[in-house]
HTML snippet that shows the backbone in 3Dmol.js (N, CA, C, O; Angstrom):
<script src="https://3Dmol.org/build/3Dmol-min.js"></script>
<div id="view" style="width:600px;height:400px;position:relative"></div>
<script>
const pdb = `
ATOM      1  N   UNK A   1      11.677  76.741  63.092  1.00  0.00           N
ATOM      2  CA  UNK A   1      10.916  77.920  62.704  1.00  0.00           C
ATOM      3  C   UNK A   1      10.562  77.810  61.219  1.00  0.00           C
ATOM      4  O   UNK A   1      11.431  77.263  60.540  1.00  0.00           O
ATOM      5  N   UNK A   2       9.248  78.298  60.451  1.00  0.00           N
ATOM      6  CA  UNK A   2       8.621  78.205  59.564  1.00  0.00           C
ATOM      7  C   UNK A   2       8.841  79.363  58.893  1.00  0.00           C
ATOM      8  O   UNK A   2       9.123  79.141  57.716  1.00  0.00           O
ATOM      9  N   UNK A   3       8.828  80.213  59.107  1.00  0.00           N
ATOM     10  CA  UNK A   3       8.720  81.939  58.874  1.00  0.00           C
ATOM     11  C   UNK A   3       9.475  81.874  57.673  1.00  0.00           C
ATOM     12  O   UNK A   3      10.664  81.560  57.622  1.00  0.00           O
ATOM     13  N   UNK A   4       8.712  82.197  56.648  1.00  0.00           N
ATOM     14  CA  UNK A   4       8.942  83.016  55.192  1.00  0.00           C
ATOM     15  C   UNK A   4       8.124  84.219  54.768  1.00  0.00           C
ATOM     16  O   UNK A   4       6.964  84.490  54.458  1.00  0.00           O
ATOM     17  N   UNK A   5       9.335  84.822  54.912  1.00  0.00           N
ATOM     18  CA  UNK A   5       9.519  86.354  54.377  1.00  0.00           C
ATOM     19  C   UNK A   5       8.578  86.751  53.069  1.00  0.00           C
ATOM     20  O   UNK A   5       9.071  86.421  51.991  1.00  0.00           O
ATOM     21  N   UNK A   6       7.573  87.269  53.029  1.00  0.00           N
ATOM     22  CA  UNK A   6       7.016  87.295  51.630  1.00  0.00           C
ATOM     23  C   UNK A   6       6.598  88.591  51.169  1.00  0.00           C
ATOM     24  O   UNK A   6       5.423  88.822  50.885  1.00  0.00           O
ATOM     25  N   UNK A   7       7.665  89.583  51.070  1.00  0.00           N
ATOM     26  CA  UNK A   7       7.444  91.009  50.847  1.00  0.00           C
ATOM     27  C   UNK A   7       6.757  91.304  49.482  1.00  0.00           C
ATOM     28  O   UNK A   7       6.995  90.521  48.561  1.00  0.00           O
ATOM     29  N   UNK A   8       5.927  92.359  49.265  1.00  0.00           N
ATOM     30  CA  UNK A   8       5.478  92.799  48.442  1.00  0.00           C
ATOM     31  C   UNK A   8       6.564  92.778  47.145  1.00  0.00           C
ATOM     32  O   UNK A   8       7.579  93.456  47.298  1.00  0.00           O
ATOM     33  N   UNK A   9       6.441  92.205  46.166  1.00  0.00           N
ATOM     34  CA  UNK A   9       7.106  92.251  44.937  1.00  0.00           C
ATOM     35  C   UNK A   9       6.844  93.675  44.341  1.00  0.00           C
ATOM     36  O   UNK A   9       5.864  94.130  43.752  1.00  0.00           O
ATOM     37  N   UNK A  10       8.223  94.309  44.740  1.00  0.00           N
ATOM     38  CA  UNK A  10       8.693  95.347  43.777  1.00  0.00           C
ATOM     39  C   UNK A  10       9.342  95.517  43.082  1.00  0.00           C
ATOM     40  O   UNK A  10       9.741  96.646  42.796  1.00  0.00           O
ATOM     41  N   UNK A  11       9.785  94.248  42.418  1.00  0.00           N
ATOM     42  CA  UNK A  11      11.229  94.155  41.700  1.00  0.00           C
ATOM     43  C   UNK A  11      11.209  94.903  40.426  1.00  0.00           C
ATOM     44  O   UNK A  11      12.133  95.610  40.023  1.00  0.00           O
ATOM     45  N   UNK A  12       9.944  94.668  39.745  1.00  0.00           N
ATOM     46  CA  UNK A  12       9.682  95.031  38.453  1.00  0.00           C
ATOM     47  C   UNK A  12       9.384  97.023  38.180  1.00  0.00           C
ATOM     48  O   UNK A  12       8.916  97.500  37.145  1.00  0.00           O
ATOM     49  N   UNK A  13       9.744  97.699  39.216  1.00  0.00           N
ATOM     50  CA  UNK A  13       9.469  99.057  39.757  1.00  0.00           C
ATOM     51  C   UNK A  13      10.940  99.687  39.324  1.00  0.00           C
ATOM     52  O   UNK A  13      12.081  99.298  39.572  1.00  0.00           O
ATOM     53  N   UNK A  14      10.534 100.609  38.714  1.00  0.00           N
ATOM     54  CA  UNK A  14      11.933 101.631  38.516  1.00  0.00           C
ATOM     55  C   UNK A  14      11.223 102.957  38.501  1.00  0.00           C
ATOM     56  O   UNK A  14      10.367 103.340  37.704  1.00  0.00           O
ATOM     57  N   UNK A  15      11.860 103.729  39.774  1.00  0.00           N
ATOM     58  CA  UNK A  15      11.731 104.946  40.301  1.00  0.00           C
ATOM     59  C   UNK A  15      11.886 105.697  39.677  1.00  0.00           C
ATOM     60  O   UNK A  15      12.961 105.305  39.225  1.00  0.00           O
ATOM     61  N   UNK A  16      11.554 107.313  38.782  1.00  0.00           N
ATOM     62  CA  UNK A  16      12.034 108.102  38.175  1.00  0.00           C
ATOM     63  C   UNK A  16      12.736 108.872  38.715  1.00  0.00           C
ATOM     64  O   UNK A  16      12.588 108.938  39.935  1.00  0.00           O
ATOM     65  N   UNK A  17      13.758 109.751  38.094  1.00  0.00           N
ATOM     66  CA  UNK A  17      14.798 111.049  38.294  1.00  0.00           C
ATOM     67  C   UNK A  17      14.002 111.695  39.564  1.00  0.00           C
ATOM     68  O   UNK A  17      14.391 111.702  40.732  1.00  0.00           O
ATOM     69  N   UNK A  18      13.315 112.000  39.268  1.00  0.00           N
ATOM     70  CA  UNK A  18      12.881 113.436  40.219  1.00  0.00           C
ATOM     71  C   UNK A  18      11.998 112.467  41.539  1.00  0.00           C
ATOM     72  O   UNK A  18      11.803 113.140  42.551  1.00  0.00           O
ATOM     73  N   UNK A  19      11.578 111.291  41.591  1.00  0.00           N
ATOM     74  CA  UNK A  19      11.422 110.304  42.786  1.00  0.00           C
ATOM     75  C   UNK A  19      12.926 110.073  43.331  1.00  0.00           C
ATOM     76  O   UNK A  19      13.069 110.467  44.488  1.00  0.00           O
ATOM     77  N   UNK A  20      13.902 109.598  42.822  1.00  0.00           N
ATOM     78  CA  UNK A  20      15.296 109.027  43.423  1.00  0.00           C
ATOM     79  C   UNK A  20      15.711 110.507  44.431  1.00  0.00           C
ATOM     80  O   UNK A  20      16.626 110.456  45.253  1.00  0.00           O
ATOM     81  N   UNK A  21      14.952 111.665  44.222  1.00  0.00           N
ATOM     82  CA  UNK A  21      15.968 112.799  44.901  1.00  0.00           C
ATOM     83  C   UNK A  21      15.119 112.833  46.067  1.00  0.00           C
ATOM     84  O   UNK A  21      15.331 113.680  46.935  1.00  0.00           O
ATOM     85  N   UNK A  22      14.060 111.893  46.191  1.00  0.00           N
ATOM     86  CA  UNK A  22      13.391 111.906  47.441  1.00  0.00           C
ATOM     87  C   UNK A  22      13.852 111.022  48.808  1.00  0.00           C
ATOM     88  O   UNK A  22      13.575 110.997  50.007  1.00  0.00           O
ATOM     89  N   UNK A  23      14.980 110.116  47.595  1.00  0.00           N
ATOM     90  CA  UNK A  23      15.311 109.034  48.511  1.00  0.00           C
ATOM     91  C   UNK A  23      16.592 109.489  49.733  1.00  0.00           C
ATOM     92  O   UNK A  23      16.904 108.869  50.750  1.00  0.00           O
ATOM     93  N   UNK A  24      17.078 110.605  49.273  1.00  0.00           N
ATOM     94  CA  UNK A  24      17.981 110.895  50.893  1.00  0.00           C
ATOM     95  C   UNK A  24      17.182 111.562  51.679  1.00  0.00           C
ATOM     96  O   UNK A  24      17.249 111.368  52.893  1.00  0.00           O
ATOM     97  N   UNK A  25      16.248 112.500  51.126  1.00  0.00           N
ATOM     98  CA  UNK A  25      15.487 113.148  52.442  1.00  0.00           C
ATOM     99  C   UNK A  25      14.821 112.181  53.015  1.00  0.00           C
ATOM    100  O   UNK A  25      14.829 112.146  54.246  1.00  0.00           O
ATOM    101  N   UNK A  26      14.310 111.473  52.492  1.00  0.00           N
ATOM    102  CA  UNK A  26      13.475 110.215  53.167  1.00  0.00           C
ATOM    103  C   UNK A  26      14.571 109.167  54.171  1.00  0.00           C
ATOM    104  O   UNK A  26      14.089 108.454  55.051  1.00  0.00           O
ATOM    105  N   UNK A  27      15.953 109.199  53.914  1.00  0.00           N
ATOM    106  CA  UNK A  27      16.713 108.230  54.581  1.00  0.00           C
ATOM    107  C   UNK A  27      17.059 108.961  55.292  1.00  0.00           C
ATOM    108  O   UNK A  27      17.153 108.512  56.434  1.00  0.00           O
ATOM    109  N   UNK A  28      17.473 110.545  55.100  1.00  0.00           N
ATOM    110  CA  UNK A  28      17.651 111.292  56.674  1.00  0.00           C
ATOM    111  C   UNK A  28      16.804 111.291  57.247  1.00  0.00           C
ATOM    112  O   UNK A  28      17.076 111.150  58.440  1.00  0.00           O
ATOM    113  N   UNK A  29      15.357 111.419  56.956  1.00  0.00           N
ATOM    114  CA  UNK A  29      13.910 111.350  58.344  1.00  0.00           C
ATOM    115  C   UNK A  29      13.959 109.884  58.835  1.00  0.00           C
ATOM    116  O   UNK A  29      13.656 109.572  59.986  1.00  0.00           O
ATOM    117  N   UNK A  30      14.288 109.161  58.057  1.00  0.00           N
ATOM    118  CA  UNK A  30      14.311 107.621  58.751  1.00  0.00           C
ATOM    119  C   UNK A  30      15.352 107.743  60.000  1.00  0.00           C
ATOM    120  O   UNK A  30      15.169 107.229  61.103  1.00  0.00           O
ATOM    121  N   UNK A  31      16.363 108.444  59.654  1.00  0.00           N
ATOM    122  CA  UNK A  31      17.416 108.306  60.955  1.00  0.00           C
ATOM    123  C   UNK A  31      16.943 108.673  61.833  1.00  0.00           C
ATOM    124  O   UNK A  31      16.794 108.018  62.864  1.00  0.00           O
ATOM    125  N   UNK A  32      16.478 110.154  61.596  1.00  0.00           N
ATOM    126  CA  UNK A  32      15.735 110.827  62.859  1.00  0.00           C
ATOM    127  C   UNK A  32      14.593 110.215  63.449  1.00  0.00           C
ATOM    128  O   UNK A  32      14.374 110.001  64.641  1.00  0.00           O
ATOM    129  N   UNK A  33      13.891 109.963  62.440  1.00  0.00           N
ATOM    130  CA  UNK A  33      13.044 108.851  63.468  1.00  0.00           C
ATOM    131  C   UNK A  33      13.320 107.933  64.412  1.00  0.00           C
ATOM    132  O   UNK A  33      12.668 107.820  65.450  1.00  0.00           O
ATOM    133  N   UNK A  34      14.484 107.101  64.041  1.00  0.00           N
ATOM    134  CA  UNK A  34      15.255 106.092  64.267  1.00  0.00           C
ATOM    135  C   UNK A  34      15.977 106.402  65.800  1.00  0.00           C
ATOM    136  O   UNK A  34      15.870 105.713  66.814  1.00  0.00           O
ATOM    137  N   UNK A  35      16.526 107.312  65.665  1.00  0.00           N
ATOM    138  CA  UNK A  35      17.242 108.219  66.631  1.00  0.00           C
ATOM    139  C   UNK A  35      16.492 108.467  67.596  1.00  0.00           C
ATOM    140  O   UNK A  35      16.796 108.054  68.715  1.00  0.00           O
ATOM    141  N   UNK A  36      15.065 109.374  67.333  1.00  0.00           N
ATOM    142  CA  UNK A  36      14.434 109.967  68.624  1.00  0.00           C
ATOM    143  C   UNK A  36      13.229 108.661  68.964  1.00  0.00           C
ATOM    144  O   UNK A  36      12.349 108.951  69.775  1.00  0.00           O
ATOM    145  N   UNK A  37      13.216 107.696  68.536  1.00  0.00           N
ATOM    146  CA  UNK A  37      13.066 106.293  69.181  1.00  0.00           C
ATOM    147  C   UNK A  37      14.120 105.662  70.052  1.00  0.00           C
ATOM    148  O   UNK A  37      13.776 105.235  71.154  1.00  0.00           O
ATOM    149  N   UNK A  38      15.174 105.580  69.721  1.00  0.00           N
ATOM    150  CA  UNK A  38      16.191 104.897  70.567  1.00  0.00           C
ATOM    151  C   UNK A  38      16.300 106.324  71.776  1.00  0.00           C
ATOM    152  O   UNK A  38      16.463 105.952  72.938  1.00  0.00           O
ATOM    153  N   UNK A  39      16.222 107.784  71.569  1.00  0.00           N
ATOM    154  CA  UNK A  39      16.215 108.171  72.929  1.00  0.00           C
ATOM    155  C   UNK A  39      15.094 108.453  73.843  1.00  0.00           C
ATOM    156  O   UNK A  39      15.115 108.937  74.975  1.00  0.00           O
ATOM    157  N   UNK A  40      14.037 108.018  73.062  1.00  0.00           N
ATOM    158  CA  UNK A  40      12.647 108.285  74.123  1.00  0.00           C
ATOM    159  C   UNK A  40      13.339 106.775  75.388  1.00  0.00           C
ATOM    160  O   UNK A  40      13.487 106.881  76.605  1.00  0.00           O
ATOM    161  N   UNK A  41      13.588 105.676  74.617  1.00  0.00           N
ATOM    162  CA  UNK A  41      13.900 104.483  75.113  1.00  0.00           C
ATOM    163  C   UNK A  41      15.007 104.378  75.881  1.00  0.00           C
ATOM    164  O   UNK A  41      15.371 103.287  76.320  1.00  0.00           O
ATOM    165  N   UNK A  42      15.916 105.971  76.218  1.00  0.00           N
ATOM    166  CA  UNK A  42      17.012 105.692  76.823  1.00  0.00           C
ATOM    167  C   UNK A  42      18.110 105.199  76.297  1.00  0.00           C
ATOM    168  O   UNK A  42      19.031 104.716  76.955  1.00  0.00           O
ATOM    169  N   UNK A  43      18.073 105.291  75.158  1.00  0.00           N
ATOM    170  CA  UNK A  43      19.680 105.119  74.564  1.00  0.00           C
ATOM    171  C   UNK A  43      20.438 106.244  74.804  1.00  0.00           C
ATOM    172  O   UNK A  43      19.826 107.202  75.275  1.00  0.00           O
ATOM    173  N   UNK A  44      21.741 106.381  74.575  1.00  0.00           N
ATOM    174  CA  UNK A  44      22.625 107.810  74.276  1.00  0.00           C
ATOM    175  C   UNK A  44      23.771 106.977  73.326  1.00  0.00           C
ATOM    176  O   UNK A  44      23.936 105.822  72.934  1.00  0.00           O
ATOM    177  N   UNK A  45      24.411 108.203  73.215  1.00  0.00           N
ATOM    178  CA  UNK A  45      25.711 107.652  72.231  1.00  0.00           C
ATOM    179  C   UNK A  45      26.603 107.056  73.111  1.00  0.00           C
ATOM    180  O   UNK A  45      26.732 107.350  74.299  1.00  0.00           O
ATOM    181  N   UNK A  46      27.398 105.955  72.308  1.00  0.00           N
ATOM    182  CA  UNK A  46      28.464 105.117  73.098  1.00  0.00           C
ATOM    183  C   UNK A  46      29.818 104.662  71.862  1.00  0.00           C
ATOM    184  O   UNK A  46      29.675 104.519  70.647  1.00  0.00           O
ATOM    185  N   UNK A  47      30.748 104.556  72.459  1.00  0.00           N
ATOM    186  CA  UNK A  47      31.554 104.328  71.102  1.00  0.00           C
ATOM    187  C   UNK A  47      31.522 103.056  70.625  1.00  0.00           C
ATOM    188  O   UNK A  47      32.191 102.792  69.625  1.00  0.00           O
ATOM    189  N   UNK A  48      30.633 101.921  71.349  1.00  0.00           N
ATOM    190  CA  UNK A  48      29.964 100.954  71.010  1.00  0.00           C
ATOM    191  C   UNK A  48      28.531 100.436  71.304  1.00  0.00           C
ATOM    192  O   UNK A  48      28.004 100.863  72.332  1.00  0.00           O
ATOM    193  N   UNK A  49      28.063  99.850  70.780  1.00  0.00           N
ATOM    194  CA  UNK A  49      26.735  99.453  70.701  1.00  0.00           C
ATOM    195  C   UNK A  49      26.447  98.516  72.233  1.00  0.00           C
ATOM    196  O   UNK A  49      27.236  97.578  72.122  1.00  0.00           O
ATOM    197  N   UNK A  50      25.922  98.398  73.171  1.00  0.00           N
ATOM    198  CA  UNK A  50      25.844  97.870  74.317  1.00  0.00           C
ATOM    199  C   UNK A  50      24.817  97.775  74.400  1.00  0.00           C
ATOM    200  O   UNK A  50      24.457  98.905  74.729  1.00  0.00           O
ATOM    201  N   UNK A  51      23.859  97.089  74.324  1.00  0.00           N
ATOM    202  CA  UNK A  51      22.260  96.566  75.004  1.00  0.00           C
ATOM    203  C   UNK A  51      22.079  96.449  76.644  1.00  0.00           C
ATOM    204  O   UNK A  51      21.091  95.912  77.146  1.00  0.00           O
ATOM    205  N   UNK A  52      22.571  96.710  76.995  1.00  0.00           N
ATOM    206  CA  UNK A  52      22.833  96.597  78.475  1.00  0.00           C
ATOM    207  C   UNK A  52      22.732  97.902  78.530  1.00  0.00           C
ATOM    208  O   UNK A  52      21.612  98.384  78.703  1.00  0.00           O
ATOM    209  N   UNK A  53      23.952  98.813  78.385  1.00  0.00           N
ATOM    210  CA  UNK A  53      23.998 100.133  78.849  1.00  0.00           C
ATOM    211  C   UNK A  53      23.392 101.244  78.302  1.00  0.00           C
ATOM    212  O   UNK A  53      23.451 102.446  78.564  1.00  0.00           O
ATOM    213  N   UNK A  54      22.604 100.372  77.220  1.00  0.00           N
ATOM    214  CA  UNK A  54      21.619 101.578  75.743  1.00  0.00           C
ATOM    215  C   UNK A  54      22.751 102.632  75.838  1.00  0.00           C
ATOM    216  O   UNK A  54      22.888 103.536  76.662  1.00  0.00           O
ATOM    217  N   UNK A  55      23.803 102.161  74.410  1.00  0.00           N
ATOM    218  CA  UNK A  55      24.583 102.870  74.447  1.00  0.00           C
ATOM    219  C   UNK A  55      24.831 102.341  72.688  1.00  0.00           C
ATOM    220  O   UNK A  55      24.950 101.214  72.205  1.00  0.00           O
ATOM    221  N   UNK A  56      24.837 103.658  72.085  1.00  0.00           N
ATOM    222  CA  UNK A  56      25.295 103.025  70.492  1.00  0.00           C
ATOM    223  C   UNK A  56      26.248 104.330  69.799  1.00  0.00           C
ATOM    224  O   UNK A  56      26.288 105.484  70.227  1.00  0.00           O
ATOM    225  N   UNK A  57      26.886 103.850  68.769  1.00  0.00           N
ATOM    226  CA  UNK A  57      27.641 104.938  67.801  1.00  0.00           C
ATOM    227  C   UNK A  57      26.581 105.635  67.120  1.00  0.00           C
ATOM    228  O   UNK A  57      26.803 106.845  67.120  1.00  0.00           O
ATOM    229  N   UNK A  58      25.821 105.410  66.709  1.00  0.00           N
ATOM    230  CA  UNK A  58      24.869 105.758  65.593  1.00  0.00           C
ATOM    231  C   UNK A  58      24.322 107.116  65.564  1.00  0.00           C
ATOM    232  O   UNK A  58      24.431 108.022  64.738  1.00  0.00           O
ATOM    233  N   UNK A  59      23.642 107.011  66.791  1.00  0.00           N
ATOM    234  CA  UNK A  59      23.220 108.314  67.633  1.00  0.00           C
ATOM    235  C   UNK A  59      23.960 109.315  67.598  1.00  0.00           C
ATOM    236  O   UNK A  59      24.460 109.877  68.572  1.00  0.00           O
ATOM    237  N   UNK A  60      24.097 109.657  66.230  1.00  0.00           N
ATOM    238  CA  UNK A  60      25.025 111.331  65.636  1.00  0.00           C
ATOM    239  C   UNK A  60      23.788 111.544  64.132  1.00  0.00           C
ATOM    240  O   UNK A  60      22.988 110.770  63.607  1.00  0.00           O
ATOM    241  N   UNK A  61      24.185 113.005  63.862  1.00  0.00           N
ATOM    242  CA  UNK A  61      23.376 113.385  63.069  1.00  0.00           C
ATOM    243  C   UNK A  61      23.593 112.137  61.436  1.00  0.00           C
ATOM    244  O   UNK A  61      24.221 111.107  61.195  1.00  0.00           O
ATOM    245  N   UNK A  62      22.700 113.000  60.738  1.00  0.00           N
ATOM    246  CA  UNK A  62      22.378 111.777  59.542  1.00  0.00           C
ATOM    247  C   UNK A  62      24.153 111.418  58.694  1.00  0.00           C
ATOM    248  O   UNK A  62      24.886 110.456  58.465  1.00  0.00           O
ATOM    249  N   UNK A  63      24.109 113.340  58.430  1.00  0.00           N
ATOM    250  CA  UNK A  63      25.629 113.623  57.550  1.00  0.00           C
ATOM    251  C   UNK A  63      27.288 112.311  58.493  1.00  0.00           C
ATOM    252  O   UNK A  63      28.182 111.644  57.974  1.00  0.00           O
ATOM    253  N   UNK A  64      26.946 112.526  59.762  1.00  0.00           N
ATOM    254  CA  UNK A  64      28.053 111.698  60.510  1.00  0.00           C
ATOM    255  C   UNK A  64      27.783 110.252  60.476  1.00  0.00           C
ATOM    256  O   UNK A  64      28.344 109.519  61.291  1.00  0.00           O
ATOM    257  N   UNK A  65      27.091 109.853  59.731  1.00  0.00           N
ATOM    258  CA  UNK A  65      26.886 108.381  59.977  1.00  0.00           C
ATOM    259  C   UNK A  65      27.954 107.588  59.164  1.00  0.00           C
ATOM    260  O   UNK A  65      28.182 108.230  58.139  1.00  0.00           O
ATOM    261  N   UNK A  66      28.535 106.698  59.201  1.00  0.00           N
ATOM    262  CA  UNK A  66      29.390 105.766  58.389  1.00  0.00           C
ATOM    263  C   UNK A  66      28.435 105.562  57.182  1.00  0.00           C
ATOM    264  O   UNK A  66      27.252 105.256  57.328  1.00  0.00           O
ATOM    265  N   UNK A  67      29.035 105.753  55.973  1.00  0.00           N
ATOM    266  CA  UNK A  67      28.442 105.153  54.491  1.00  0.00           C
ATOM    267  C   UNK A  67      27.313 104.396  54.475  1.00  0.00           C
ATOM    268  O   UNK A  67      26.158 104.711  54.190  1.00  0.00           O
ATOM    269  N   UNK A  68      28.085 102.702  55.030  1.00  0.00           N
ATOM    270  CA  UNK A  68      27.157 101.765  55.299  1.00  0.00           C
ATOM    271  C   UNK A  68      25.507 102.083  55.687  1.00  0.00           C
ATOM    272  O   UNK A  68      24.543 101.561  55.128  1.00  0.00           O
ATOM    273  N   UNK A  69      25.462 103.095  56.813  1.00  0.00           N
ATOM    274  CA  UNK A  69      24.546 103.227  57.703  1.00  0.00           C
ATOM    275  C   UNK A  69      23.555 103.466  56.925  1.00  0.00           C
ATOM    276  O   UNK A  69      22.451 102.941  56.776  1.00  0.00           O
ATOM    277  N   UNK A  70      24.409 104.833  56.167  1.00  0.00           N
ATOM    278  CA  UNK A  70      23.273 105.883  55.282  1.00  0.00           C
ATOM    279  C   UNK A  70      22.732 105.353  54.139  1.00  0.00           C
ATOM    280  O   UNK A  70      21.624 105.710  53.739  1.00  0.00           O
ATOM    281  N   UNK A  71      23.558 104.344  53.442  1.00  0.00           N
ATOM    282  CA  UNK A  71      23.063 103.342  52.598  1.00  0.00           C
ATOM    283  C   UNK A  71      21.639 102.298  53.252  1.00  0.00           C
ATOM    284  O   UNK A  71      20.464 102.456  52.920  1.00  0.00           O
ATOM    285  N   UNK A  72      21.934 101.703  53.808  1.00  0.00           N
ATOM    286  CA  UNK A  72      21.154 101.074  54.713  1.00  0.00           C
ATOM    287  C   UNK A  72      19.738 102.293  54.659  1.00  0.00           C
ATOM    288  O   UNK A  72      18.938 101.908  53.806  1.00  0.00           O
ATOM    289  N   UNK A  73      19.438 103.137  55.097  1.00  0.00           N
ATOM    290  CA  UNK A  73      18.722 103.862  55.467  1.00  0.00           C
ATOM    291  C   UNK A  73      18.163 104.555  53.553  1.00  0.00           C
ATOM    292  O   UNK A  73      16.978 104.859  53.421  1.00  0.00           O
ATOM    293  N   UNK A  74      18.873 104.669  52.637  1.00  0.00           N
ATOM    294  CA  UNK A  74      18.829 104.672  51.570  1.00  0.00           C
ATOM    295  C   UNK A  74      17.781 103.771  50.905  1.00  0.00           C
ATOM    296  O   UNK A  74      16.783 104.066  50.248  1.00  0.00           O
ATOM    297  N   UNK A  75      18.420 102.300  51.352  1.00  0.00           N
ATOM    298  CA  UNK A  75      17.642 101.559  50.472  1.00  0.00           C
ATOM    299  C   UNK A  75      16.427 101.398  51.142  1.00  0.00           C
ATOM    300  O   UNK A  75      15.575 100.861  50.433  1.00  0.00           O
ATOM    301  N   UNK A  76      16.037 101.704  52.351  1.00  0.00           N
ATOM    302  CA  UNK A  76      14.673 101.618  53.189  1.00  0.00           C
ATOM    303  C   UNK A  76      13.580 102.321  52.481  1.00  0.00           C
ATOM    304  O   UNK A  76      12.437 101.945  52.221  1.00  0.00           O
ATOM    305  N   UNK A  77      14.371 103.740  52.160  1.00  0.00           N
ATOM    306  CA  UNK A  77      13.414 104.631  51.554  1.00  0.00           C
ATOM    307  C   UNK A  77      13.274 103.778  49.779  1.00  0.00           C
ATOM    308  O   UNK A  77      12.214 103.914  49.168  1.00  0.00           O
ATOM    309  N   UNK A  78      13.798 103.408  49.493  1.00  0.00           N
ATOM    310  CA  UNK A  78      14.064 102.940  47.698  1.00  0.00           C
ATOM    311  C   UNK A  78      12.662 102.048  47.898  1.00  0.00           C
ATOM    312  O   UNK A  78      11.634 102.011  47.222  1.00  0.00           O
ATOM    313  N   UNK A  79      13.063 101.343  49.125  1.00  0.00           N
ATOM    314  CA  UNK A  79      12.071  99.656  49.022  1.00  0.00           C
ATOM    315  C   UNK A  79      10.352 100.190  49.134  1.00  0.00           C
ATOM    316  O   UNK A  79       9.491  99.696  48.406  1.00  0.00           O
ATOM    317  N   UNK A  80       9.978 101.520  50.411  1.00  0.00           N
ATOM    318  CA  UNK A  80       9.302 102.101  50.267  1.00  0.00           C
ATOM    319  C   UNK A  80       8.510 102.571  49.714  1.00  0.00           C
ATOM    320  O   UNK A  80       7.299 102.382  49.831  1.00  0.00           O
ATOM    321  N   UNK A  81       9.205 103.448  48.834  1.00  0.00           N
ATOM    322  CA  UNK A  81       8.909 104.067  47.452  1.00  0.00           C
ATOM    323  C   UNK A  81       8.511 103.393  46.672  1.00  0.00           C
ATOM    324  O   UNK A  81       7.597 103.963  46.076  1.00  0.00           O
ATOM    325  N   UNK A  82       8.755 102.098  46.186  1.00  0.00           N
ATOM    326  CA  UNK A  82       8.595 101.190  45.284  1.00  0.00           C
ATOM    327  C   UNK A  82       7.696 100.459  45.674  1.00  0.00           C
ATOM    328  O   UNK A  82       6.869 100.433  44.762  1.00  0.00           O
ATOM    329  N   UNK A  83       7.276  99.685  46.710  1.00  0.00           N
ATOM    330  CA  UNK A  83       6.104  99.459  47.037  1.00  0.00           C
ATOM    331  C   UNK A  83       4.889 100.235  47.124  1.00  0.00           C
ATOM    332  O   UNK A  83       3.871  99.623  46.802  1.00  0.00           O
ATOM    333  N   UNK A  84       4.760 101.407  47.475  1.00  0.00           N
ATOM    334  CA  UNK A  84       3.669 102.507  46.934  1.00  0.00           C
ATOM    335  C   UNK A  84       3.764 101.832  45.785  1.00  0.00           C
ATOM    336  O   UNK A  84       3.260 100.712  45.697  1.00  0.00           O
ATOM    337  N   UNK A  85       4.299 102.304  44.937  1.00  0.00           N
ATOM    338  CA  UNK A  85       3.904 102.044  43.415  1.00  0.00           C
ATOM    339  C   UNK A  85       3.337 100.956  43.050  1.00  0.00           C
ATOM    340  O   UNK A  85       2.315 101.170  42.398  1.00  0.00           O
ATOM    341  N   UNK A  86       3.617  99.736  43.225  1.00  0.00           N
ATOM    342  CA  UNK A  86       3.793  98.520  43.187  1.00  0.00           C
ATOM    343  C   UNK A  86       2.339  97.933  43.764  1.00  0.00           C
ATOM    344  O   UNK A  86       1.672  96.936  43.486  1.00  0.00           O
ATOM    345  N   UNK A  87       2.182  99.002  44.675  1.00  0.00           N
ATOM    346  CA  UNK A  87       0.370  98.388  45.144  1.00  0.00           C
ATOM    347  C   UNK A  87      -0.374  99.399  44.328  1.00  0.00           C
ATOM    348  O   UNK A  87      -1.551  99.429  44.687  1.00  0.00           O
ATOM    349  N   UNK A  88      -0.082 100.324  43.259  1.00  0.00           N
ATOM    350  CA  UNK A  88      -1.222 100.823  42.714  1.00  0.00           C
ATOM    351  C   UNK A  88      -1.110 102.750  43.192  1.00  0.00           C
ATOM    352  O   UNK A  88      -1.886 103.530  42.641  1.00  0.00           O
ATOM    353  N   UNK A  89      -0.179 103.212  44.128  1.00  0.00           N
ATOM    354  CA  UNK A  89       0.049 104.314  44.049  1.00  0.00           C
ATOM    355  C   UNK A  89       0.786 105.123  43.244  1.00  0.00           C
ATOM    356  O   UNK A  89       1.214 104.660  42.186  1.00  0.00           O
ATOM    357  N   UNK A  90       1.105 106.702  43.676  1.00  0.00           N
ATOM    358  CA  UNK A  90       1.954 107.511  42.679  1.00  0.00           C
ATOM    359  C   UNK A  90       2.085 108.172  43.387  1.00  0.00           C
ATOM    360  O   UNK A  90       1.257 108.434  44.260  1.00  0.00           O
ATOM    361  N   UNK A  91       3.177 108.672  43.255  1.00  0.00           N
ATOM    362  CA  UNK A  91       4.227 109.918  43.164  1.00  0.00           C
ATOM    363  C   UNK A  91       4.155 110.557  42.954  1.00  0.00           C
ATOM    364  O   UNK A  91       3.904 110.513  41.750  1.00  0.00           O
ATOM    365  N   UNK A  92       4.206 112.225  43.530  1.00  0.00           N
ATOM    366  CA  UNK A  92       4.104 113.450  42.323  1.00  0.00           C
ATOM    367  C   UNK A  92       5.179 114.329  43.326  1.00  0.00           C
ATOM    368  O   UNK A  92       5.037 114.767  44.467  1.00  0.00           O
ATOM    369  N   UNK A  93       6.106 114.370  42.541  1.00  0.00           N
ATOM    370  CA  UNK A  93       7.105 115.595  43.085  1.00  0.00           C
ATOM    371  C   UNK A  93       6.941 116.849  42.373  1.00  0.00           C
ATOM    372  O   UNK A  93       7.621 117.827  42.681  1.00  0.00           O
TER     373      UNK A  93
END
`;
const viewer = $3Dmol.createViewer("view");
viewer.addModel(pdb, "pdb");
viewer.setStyle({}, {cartoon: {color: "spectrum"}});
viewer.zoomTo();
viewer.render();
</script>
């Protein structure tokens, strides 16, 4: 396989104060999104992740998620955010 990754360079991007407080509401709608995708598709909650039985932990509200998760979902919105910018957009909170 050939496949290189060549994401928009946002490295050089630093978010302001009043952008960073956008970044949990934005990582809780990511869950929910996330969420009511995996149940249009027939997932439900499982106390493990099963591809077979569409069965996962995750599938609890944003606040119940393990750290990791919400981080994860954190930096989605960060990378986001920063790419707007990064191609020439803005922000206005």
């Amino acid at each position: 396989m050939t496949y290189q990754p060549a994401p928009i360079d946002n490295s050089h991007i630093e978010l302001s104060a009043e952008v960073q407080k956008l970044v949990e509401m934005l990582a809780r709608n990511n869950h929910e999104l996330w969420a009511k995708g995996r149940m249009a598709e027939g997932w439900t909650f499982g106390d493990v992740k099963d591809g077979a039985k569409k069965t996962t932990p995750l599938l609890v509200p944003y606040e119940d998620l393990p750290e990791s998760e919400k981080e994860y979902d954190r930096q989605m919105a960060v990378e986001a955010l920063k790419t707007i910018v990064a191609l020439g957009g803005t922000i206005t909170v």
